[in-house]
KOLMARTOR-920228 format. One record per residue (C-alpha): x, y negated, z negated; residue in one letter. Coordinates in steps of 0.5 Angstrom, whole numbers, plus 2048, in hexadecimal, padded with zeros to 3 digits. Each point is the difference from the previous one (the first is absolute). Layout:
XYZA ...
//
This chain:
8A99948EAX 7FE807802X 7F98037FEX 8038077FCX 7F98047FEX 8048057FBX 8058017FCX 8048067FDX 7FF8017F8X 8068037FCX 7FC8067FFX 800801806X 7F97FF803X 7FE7FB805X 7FB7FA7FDX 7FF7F9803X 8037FB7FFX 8007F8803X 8057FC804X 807802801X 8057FD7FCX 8007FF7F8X 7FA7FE7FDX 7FC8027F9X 7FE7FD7F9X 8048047FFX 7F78017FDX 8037FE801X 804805803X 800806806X 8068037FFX 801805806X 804804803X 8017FE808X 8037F9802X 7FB7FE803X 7FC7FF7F9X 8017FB7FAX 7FC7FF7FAX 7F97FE7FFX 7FE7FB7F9X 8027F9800X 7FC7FC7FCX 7FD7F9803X 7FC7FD7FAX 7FD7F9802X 8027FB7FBX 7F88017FEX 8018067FDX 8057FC7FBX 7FD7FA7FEX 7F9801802X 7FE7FB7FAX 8027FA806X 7FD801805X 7FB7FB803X 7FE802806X 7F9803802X 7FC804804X 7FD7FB805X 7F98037FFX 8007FF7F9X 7FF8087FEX 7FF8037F9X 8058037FCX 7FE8087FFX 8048077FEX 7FB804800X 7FD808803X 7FC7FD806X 7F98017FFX 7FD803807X 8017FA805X 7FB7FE805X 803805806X 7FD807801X 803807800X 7FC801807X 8017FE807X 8088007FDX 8027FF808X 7FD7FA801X 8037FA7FEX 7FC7FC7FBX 7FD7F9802X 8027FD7F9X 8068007FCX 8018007F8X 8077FE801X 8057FD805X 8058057FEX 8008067FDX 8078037FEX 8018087FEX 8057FF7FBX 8027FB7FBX 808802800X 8057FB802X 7FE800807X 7F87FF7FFX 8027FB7FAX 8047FB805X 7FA802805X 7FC7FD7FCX 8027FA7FDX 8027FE807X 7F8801802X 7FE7FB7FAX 8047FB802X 7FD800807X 7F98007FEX 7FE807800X 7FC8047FCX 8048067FEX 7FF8067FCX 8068057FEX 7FF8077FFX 8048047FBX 7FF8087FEX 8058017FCX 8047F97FCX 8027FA803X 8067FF801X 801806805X 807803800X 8047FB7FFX 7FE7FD7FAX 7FE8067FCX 805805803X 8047FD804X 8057F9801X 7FD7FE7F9X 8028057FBX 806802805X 8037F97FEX 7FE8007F9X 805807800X 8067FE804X 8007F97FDX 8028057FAX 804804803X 8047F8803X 8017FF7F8X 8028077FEX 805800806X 8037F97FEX 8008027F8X 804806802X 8057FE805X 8067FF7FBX 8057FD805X 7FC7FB803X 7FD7FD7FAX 8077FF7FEX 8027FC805X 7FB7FC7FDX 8027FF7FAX 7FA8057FDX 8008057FCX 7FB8047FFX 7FF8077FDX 7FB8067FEX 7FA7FE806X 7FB8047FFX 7F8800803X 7FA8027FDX 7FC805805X 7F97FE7FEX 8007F97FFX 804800807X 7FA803804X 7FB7FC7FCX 8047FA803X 7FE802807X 7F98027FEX 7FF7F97FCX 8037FD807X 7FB804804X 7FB7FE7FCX 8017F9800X 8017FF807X 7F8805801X 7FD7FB7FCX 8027FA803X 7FF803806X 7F98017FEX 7FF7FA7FDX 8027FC807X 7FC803804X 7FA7FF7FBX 8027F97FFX 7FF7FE807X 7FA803801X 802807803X 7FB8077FFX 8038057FDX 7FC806802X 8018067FCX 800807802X 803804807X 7FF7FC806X 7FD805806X 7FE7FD807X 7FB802803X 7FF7FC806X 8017F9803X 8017FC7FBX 7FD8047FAX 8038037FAX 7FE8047FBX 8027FE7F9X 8008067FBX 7FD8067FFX 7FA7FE801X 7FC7FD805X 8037F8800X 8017FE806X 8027F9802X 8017FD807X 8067FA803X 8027FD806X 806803800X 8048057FBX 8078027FFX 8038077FEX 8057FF7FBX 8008077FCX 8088017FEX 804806801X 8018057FBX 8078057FEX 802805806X 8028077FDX 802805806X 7FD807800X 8038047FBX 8027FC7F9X 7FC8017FBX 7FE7F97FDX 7FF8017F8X 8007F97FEX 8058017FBX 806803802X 7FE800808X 7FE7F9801X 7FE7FA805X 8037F97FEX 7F97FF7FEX 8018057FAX 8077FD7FFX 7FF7F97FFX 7FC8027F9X 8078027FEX 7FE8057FCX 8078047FFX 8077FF803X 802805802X 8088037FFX 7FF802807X 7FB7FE805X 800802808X 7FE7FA805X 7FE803806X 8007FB806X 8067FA800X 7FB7FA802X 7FE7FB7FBX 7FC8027FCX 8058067FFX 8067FB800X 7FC7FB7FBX 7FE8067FAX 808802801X 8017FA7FDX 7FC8007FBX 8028067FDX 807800801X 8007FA7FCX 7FB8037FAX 805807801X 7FE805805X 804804804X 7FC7FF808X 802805805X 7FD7FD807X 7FC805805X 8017FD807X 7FD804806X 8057FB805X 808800800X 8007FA7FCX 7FE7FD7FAX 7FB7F9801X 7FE801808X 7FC7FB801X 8047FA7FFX 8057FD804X 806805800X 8057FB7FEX 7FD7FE7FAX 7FE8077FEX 807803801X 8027F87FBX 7FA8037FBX 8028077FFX 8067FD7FFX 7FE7FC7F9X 7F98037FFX 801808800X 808802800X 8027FC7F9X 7F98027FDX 7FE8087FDX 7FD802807X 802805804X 7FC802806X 7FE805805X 8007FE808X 7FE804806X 7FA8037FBX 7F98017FFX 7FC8017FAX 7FD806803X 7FC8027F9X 7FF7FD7F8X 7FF8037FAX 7FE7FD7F9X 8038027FBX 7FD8047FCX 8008067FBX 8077FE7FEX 8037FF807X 8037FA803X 7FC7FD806X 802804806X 8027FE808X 801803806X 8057FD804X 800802808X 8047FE805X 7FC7FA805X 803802806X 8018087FFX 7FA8017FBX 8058057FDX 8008007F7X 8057FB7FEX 8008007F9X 7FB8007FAX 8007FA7FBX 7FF8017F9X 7FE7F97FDX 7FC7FD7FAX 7FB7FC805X 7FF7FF807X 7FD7F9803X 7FD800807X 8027F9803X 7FE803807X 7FC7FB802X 7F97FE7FFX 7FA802805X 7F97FB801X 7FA8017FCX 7FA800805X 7FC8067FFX 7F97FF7FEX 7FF7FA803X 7FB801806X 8047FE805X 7FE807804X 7F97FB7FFX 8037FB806X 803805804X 8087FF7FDX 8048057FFX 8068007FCX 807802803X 8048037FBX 7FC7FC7FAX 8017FA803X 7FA7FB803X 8027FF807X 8017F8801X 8017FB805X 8067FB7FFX 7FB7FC7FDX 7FD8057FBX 7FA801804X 7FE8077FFX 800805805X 7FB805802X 801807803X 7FF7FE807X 8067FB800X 7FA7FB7FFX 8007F97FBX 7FA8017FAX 7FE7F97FFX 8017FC7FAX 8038067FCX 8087FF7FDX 8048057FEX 8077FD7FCX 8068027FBX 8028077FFX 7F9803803X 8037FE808X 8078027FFX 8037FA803X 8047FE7FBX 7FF8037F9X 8027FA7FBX 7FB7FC7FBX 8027FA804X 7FE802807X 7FB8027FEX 7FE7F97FDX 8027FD807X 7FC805803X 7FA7FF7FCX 8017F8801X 802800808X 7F8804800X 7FD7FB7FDX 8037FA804X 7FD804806X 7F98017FDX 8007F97FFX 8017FD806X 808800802X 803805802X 8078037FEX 804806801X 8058017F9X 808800803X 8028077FCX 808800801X 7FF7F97FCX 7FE8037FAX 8058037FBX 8018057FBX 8048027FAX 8048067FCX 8007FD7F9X 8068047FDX 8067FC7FDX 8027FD804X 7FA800805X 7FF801808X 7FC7FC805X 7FE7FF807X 7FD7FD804X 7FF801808X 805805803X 8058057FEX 806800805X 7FF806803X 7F97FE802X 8037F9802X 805803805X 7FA805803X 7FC7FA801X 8057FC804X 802807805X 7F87FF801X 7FF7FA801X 8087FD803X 8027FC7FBX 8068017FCX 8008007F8X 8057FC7FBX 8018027F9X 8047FB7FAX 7FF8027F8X 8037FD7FAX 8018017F9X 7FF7FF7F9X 8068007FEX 8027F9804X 7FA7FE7FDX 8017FC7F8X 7FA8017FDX 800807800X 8088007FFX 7FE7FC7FBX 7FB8067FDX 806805802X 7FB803805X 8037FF806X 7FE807804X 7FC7FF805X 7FF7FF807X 7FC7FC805X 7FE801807X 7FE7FD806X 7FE803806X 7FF7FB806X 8007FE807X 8067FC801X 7FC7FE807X 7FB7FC7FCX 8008007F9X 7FB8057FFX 8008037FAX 7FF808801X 8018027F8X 8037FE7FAX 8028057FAX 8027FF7F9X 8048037FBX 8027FD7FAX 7FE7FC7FAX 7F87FD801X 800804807X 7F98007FEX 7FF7F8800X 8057FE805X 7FD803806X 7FA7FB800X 8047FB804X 801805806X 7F9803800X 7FD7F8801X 8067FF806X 7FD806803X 7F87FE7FFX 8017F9802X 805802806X 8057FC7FDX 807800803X 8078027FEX 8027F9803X 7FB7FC7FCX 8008047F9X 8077FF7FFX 8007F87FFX 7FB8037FAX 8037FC7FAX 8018067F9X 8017FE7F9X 8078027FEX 8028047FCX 7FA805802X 7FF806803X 7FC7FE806X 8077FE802X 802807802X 7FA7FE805X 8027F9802X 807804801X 7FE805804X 7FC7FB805X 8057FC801X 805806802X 7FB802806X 8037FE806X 7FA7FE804X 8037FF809X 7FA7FB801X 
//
């Protein structure tokens, strides 16, 4: 897959972006405007952060048990260019989101001293801001939809009426899950012995770091970035926290508007059209390209809009930037100036009661002493190799230092991250691995959801004239599958992009009931290289929904 530095805002305005194709958490999310881009957030919680009561396994070294503000440690402000002949850790981790806290339990387990620092909450962006509280709402907005759905309830035999929803104690339903998964992040990492290091994390040289305002400074083998990516707003919207706001304003639910304006049609942009909608939002979508969801494989798209935008109260415009917004106030609506993307001519003015930035989201990387070692960011983002090994400004590899998640600009999903950060620490422990990017997948949490895994069609056939080999496509649909007719949710579509010469699997793209669950079995195809001829001899329950995946195996017609 091609390496794309940019991508397009809606607003009109260039920021950076990861790998070309759909990708996001959705923060979960990076809702931009071009084709090349996708969504950011995934959540990739490890199953410590759920069940940190069972865990058994130790830190061969026995470590204690600390949360603490670091006292001064042993390394000194001086001689900040030298590296130190002795270590207070073997690994030193700046961030403790998904990313860092994946990183970290993987260094445990292979015996490292480890310590992570964190300047803000643990959790990062995804638990706290991010995937967690965002499937806390869509999970209501799941249930007001079917609630409310008359038709499909009656051919179930159900009746239902008068369903209603009570504002506050939704959005302390999201806010109790991220505190819940915070806490049990924090509670693993202290369990296994992990160093939670409060205060922001500065380096000032090899294999130093300043911790805090003050002058802490503690030393380790290696260290690895992980600082996360904060929301991109575009010059010229004014972002008030109330009636202008970024997804992180907007997963407090703080009110539900009559009428709200998306700007930006990606995940997040598509994830929160869900959500209000279904709690009784009209949505209008600003969108910089011609076409609504850019990012994703264009006949899922074309499928998606189908079901998830046309029949619900959304509108839209296309074509368009959001050249400027502004709050409302003193009695008037949030304004937005429309301009053509091409002609940058005026097109409209919108007058609506709120407006969400679903434009995408930037690295947080700022402040960290990376002018220290010689680094320079290109656009924000830490330059890596592909095994995350930073890169200085002479094109030269600064030793044992990491950069992994939203901060490098691969792939911006929690879950990669979390590879990321586990790849890195394979390396430093002695094997080396280089992590597979095409085989990670990524999710759209709409009802019904969308994934991926691999390549889009496009990209498939632009592969193929390169490098001389042809590309075959099958699909199938729920609606030939029982167990979602038997839900009545036969919409949907999956999609096998192949190499008929070999089986290779290029990309499989879903949409339909449990998209989200279902694209696992291609993601592990990919990463173990399985084949398409091999793969469909695999055994499914039945009646299931992984049987849209056997059938869509089965349907592959592979020459060798």
């Amino acid at each position: 897959m091609t390496l794309s530095p940019m991508s397009l805002s809606s607003s009109g305005t260039s920021y950076p972006a990861a790998i070309s194709g759909p990708r996001h958490c959705p923060l979960f999310d990076t809702t931009t405007a071009t084709a090349t881009s996708f969504n950011l957030r995934f959540c990739a919680l490890r199953r410590e952060a759920f069940a940190f009561t069972s865990i058994r396994h130790r830190s061969k070294r026995n470590h204690p048990i600390r949360w603490t503000h670091f006292n001064a440690i042993s390394a000194a402000l001086s001689d900040n260019n030298t590296s130190p002949k002795s270590f207070d850790y073997d690994l030193l981790i700046i961030g403790a989101g998904v990313g860092g806290h994946g990183a970290a339990l993987h260094a445990v387990e292979k015996g490292l001293k480890t310590a992570i620092v964190e300047g803000d909450v643990v959790g990062g962006t995804c638990v706290n801001r991010g995937c967690v509280p965002s499937k806390a709402l869509l999970a209501v907005s799941g249930r007001m939809r079917e609630l409310r759905n008359d038709h499909h309830l009656k051919s179930l035999g159900l009746q239902v009426s008068n369903a209603g929803y009570d504002r506050q104690a939704v959005a302390d339903h999201a806010n109790n899950l991220a505190s819940k998964i915070r806490g049990n992040l924090t509670s693993s990492m202290k369990a296994l012995g992990v160093d939670i290091l409060t205060g922001f994390g500065t380096i000032l040289g090899p294999q130093k770091v300043k911790v805090g305002s003050s002058n802490n400074v503690v030393t380790a083998k290696d260290i690895i970035i992980a600082t996360g990516s904060v929301p991109f707003v575009p010059k010229g919207i004014e972002v008030d926290g109330k009636t202008v706001i970024t997804s992180d304003h907007a997963l407090k639910l703080e009110t539900v508007p009559d009428w709200i304006a998306i700007v930006g049609s990606g995940y997040i942009g598509l994830e929160f059209s869900d959500v209000y909608t279904a709690l009784g939002s009209e949505v209008t979508f600003v969108e910089a390209l011609d076409q609504l969801m850019p990012g994703f494989d264009p006949e899922i798209s074309k499928l998606a809009q189908r079901v998830l935008i046309n029949p619900r109260n959304i509108d839209y415009h296309t074509g368009v930037f959001a050249s400027k917004i502004t709050p409302a106030r003193d009695g008037k609506p949030v304004m937005i100036e429309l301009i053509d993307a091409k002609t940058k001519e005026q097109k409209d003015t919108l007058e609506v009661d709120a407006a969400l930035i679903a434009t995408g989201r930037a690295p947080f990387t700022q402040g960290l002493g990376l002018e220290n070692i010689d680094v320079a960011t290109q656009r924000g983002f830490v330059p890596v190799d592909e095994r995350m090994r930073v890169i200085d400004a002479n094109g030269n590899l600064v030793p044992h230092l990491y950069c992994i998640g939203d901060a490098n600009g691969k792939m911006m999903l929690a879950h990669a991250a979390s590879a990321q950060g586990i790849s890195v620490v394979e390396q430093v422990t002695g094997r080396d691995h280089v992590l597979n990017h095409l085989s990670i997948p990524a999710a759209c949490f709409t009802h019904p959801e969308i994934s991926m895994v691999g390549l889009t069609e496009p990209q498939a056939r632009e592969k193929g004239e390169k490098e001389g080999f042809d590309v075959s496509v099958a699909k199938t649909s729920f609606k030939a599958n029982t167990k979602a007719l038997a839900e009545n949710e036969g919409e949907g579509l999956a999609k096998l992009i192949y190499r008929p010469d070999s089986g290779e699997i290029l990309g499989v793209h879903i949409f339909g009931l449990h998209a989200a669950d279902l694209i696992h079995e291609a993601s592990n195809a990919i990463a173990l290289g399985t084949r398409i001829q091999d793969i469909k001899f695999a055994v499914h329950a039945h009646p299931t929904l992984s049987e849209v995946l056997d059938e869509l195996f089965k349907s592959a017609k592979v020459k060798a």
